[in-house]
C-alpha positions as CSV (number, residue, x, y, z in Angstrom):
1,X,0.0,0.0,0.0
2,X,1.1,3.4,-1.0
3,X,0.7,6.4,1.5
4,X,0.9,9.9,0.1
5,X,2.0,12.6,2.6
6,X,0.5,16.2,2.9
7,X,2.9,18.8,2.8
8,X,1.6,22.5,4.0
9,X,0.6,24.9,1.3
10,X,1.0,28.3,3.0
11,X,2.4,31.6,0.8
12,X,5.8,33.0,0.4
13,X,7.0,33.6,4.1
14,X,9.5,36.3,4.8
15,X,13.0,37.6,3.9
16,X,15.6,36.3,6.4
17,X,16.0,38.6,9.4
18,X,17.7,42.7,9.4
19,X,20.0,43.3,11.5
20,X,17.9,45.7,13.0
21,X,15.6,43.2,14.4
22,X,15.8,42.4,17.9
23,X,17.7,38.9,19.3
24,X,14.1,37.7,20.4
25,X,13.2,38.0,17.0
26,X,15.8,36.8,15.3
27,X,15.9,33.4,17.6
28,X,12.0,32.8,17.0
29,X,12.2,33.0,13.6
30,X,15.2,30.1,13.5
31,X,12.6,28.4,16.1
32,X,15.1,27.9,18.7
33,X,13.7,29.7,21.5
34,X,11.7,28.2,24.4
35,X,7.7,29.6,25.1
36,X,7.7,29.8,28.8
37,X,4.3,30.6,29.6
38,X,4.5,31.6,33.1
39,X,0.9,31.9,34.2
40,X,-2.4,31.9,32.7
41,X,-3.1,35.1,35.2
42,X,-3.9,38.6,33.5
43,X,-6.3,41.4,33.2
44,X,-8.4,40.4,30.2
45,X,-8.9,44.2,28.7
46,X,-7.9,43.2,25.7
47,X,-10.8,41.7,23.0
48,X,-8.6,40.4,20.6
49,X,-7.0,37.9,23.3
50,X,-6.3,34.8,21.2
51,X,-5.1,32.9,24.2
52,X,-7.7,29.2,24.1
53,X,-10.0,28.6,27.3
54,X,-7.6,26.1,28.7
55,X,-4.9,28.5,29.7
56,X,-6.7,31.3,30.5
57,X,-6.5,31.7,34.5
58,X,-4.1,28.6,34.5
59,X,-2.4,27.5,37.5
60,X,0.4,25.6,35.8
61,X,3.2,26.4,33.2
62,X,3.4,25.4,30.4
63,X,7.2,25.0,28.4
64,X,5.8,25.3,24.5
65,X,3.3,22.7,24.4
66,X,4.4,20.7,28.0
67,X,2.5,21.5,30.9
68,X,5.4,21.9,33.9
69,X,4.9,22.0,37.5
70,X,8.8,22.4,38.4
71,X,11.6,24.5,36.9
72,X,13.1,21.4,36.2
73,X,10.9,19.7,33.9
74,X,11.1,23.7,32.1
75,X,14.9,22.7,31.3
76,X,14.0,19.5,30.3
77,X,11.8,20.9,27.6
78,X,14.9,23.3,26.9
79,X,17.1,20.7,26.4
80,X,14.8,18.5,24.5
81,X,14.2,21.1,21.7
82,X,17.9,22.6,22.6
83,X,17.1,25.6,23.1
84,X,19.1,28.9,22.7
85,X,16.7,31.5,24.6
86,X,13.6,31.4,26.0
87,X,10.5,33.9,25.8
88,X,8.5,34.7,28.7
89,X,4.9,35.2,28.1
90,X,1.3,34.4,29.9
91,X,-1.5,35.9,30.7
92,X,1.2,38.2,31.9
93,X,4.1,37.4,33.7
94,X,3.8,40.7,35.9
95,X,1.0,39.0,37.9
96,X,3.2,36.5,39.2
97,X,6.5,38.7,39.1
98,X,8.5,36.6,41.7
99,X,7.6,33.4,39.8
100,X,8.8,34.8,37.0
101,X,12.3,36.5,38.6
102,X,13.0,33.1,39.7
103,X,12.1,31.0,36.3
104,X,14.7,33.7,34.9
105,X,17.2,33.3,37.2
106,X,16.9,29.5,36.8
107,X,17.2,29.3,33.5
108,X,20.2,31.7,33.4
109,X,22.0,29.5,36.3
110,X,21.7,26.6,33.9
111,X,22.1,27.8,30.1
112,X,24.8,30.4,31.2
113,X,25.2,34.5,29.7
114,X,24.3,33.3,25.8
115,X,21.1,32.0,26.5
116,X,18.6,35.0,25.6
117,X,15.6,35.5,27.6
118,X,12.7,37.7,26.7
119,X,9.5,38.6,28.1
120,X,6.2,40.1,27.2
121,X,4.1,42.6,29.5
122,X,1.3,45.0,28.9
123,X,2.0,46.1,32.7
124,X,3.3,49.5,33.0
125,X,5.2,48.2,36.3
126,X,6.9,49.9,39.2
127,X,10.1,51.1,37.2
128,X,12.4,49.8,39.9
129,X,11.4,46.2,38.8
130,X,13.3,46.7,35.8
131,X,17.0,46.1,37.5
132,X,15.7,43.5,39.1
133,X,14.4,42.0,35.9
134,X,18.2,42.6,34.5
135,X,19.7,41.8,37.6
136,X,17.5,38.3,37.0
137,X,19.4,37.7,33.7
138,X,16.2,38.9,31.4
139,X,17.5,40.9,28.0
140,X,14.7,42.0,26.8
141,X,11.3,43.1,27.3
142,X,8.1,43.5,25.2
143,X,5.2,46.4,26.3
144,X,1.6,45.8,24.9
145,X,0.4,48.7,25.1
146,X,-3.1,49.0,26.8
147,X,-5.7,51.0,24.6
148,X,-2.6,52.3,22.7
149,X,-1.7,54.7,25.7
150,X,1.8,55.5,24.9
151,X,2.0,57.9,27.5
152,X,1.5,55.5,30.6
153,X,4.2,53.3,29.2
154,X,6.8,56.1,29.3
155,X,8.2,55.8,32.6
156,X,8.6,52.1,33.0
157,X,10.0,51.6,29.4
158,X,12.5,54.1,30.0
159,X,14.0,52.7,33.1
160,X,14.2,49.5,31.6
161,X,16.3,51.1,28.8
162,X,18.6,51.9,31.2
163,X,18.8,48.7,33.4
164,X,20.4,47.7,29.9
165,X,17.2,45.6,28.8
166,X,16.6,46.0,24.7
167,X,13.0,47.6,25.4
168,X,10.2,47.9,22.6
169,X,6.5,47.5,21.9
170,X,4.9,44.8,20.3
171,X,1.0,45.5,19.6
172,X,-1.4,43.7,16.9
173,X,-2.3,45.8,14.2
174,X,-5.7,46.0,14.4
175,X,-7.3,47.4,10.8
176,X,-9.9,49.6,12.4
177,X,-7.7,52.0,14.6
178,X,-5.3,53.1,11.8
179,X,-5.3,56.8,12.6
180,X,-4.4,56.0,16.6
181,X,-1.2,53.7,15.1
182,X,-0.3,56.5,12.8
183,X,-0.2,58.6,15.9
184,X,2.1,56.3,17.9
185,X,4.9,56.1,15.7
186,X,4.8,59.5,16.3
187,X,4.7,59.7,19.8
188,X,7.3,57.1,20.0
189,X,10.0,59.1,18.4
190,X,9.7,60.5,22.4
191,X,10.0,57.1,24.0
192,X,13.4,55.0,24.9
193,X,12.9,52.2,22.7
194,X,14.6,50.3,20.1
195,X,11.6,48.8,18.3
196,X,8.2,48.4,17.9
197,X,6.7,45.2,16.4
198,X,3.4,44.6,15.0
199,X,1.5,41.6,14.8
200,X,-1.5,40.6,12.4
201,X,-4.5,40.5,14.5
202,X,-5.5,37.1,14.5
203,X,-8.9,35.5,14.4
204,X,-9.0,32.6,17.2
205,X,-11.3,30.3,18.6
206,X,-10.2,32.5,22.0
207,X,-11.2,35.8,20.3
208,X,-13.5,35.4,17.4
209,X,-16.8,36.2,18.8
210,X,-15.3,39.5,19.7
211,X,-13.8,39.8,16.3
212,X,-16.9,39.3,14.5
213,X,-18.6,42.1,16.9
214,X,-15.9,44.3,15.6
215,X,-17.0,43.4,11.9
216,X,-13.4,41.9,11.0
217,X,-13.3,38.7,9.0
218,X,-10.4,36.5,7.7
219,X,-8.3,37.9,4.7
220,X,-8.4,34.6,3.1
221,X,-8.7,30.9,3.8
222,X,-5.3,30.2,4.5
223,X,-4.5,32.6,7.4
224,X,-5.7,33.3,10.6
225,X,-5.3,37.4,9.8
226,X,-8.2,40.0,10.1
227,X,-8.6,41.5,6.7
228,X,-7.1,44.8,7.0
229,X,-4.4,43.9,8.8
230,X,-1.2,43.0,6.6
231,X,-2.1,46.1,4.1
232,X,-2.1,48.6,7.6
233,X,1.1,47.0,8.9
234,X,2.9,47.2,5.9
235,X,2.0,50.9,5.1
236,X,3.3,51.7,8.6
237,X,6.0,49.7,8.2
238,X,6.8,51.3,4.8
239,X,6.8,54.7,6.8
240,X,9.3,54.1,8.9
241,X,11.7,52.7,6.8
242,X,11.9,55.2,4.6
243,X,12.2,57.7,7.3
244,X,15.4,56.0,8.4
245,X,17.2,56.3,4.9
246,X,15.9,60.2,4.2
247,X,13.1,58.8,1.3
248,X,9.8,60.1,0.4
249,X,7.1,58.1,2.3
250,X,5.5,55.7,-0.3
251,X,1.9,56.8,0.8
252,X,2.0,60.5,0.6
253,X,5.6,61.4,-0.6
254,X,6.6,63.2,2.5
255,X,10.2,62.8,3.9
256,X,10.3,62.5,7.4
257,X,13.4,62.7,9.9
258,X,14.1,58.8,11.3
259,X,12.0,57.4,14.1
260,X,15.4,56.0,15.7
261,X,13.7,53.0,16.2
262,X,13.4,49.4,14.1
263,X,9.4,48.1,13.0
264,X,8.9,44.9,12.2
265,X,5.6,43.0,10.7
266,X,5.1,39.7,11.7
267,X,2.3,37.5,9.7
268,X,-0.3,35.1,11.7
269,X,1.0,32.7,8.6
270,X,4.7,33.0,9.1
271,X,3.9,32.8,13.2
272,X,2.2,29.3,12.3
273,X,4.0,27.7,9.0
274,X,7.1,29.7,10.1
275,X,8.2,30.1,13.8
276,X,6.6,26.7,14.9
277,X,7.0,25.1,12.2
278,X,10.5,25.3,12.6
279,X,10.2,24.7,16.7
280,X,8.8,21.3,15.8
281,X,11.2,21.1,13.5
282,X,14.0,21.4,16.0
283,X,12.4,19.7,18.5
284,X,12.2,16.7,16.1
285,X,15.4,16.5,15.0
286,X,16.8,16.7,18.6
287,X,15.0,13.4,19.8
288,X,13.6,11.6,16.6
289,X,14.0,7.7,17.2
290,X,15.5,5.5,14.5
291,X,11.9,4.2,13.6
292,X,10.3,7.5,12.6
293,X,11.2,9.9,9.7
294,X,10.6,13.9,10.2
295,X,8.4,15.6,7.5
296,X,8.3,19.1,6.1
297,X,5.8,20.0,8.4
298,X,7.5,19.6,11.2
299,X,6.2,16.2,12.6
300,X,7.4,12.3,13.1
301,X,6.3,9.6,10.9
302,X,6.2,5.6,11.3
303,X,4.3,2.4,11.5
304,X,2.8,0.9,14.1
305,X,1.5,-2.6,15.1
306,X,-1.1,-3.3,17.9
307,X,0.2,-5.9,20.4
308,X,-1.1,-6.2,23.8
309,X,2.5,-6.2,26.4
310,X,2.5,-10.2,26.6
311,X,2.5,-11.2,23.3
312,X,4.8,-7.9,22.4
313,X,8.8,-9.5,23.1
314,X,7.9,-12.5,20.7
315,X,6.0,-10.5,17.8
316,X,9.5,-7.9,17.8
317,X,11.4,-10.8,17.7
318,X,9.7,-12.6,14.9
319,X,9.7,-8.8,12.9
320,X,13.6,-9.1,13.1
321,X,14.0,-12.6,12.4
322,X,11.7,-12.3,9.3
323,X,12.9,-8.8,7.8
324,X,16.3,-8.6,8.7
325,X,15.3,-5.5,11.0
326,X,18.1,-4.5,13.8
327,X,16.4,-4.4,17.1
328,X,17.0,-0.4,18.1
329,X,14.5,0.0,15.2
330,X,11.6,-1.3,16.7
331,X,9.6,0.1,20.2
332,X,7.1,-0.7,22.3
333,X,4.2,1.6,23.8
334,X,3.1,-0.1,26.5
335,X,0.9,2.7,26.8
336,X,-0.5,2.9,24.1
337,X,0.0,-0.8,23.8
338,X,1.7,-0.7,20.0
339,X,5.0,-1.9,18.2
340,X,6.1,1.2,16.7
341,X,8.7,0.9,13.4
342,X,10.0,2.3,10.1
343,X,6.9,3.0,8.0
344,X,8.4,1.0,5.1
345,X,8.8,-2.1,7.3
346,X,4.8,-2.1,8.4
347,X,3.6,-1.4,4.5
348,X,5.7,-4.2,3.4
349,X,4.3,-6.6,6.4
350,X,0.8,-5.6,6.2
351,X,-1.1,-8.2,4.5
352,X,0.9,-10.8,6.3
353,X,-0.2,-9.7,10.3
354,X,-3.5,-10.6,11.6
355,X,-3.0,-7.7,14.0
356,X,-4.2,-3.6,12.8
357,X,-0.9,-2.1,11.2
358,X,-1.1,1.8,11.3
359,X,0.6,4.6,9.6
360,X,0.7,7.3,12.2
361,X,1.9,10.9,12.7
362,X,2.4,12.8,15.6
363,X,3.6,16.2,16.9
364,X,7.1,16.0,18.0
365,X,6.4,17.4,21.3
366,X,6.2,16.7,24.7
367,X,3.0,15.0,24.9
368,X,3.4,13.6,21.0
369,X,-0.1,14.6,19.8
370,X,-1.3,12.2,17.7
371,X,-2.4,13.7,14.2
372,X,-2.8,11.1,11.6
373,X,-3.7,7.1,11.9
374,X,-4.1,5.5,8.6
375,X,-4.5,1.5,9.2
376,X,-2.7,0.0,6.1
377,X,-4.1,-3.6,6.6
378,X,-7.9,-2.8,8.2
379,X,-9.5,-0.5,6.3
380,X,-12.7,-0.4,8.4
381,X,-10.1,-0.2,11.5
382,X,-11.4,2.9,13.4
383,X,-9.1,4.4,15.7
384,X,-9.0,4.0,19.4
385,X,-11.0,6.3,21.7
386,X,-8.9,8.2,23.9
């Protein structure tokens, strides 16, 4: 039997990184740094929140997709996806600041001064937090900015500037408040910060009743993005460019002196074919087994066998006897209560085993999410319940 693989059909992505870009960015976008989400705690003012239900007001972390009770199981997930930074989100992370001083300081103790931390707010904190934060070992810090208030950010963002923290903004770009984002470039020429990111507002399960209250629907059916979005970010994006290298604005033909800061657009495509994509993809690589193969798409391939634990020790055996198989190429699940080995082996056995053979694909995570079962040998076969 022949099985065809889907591979992802998402646009163009992006052009590789500026050097303007922050280190957060840069590290994301090679999908090497660890999501930390701290606590599900926050103030809920924003509608547009795309966080899902099951985090929301969470008492646990969660490292990427692995829900973590300890520090230590948040460095296992490091190492397991080897990990060159880590970014520090929630809820927000300001509503559990000592939790968060400590994960810091923990991960700094065991990654050492190259592994780069940072960590989103929309908090306008105390400002003397922020040499604790770089006391902690955080290098850089992200301010949503609540109701785009620029001014109430001022104070904190300028003191974290000068704890030696890389300090910008990162907002959505939301299609209906264009005027209020034209002004904040503005009033950011007044701020101390290095950049200011915008995100394409994103239509979620979390978010789109509230979404569809604000009349925004998806630019197309590939992409989570609002309509509206991309073509505002880009024109502000566009703005400030030009600025920095003495050009005419592309929109009205103005030249304007710099901002002295860097904006970057960020797609909800190139956040989900892009950023995790290549996560899972270095998570994958990083602890694939000699049985599975890693796709495009960032997940692990193989075949599988049901055997219940008794009968498992003579079935392997008879596999490697028969095909020629080496041993470290075939695992059992007890769990799950499966053989698991090279897809090719279970195609070419198929018609020959009494037992359900499977091709299956999973996440390469944590908690290997199980996204595909194809039963090669049972075609009425339906899966397990879980």
């Amino acid at each position: 039997m022949t099985v065809t693989f889907r591979l992802p059909t998402v646009p163009t992505l992006f052009d590789a990184p500026v050097i303007e870009e922050s280190e957060g960015c840069i590290q994301c976008q090679m999908g090497s740094k660890l999501v930390l989400f701290i606590t599900g705690r926050c103030h809920w003012k924003c509608d547009y929140c795309p966080l899902s239900e099951n985090r929301r007001e969470a008492e646990v972390m969660f490292a990427n997709e692995r829900p973590c009770s300890t520090f230590e199981e948040v460095i296992e997930e490091a190492r397991a996806m080897r990990a060159t930074g880590a970014g520090i989100t929630g809820g927000d992370p300001l509503m559990d600041r000592e939790h968060t001083l400590e994960g810091i300081r923990r991960l700094r103790g065991e990654f050492g001064p190259s592994f780069h931390m940072h960590m989103y707010t929309s908090i306008p904190f105390n400002p003397d937090y922020a040499v604790d934060f770089a006391e902690a070992g955080l290098d850089e810090i992200r301010f949503h900015l609540l109701d785009l208030d620029v001014d109430a950010y001022r104070q904190v963002t300028s003191a974290c500037t000068k704890a030696g923290l890389a300090t910008g903004i990162e907002i959505p770009c939301e299609p209906d408040r264009a005027e209020d984002l034209f002004a904040i470039i503005e009033k950011m020429r007044q701020m101390d910060v290095q950049f200011l990111n915008l995100n394409e507002l994103e239509i979620t399960v979390g978010n789109h009743g509230n979404m569809e209250t604000r009349g925004f629907n998806l630019s197309d059916e590939i992409t989570a993005g609002a309509a509206g979005s991309s073509e505002l970010a880009v024109t502000l994006r566009d703005r400030v460019a030009a600025a920095s290298i003495g050009a005419p604005d592309p929109m009205d033909g103005v030249v304007r002196e710099p901002y002295g800061f860097h904006l970057k657009f960020c797609t909800a495509v190139y956040k989900d074919a892009g950023q995790l994509r290549s996560r899972f993809l270095r998570r994958g690589e990083a602890t694939i087994s000699p049985h599975e193969i890693l796709t495009e798409d960032g997940t692990l391939i193989f075949g599988a066998i049901e055997c219940d634990p008794d009968s498992s020790e003579g079935f392997i055996n008879e596999i490697v006897e028969e095909t020629g198989l080496p041993r470290r190429f075939l695992y059992y699940d007890s769990d799950l209560r499966r053989i698991e080995l090279p897809l090719s082996t279970a195609e070419e056995i198929s018609e020959y085993v009494d037992a359900p053979v499977a091709f299956v694909e999973v996440h390469p995570t944590h908690e290997r999410l199980e996204m595909t079962t194809v039963y090669l040998n049972h075609p009425n076969q339906e899966a397990p319940e879980e």
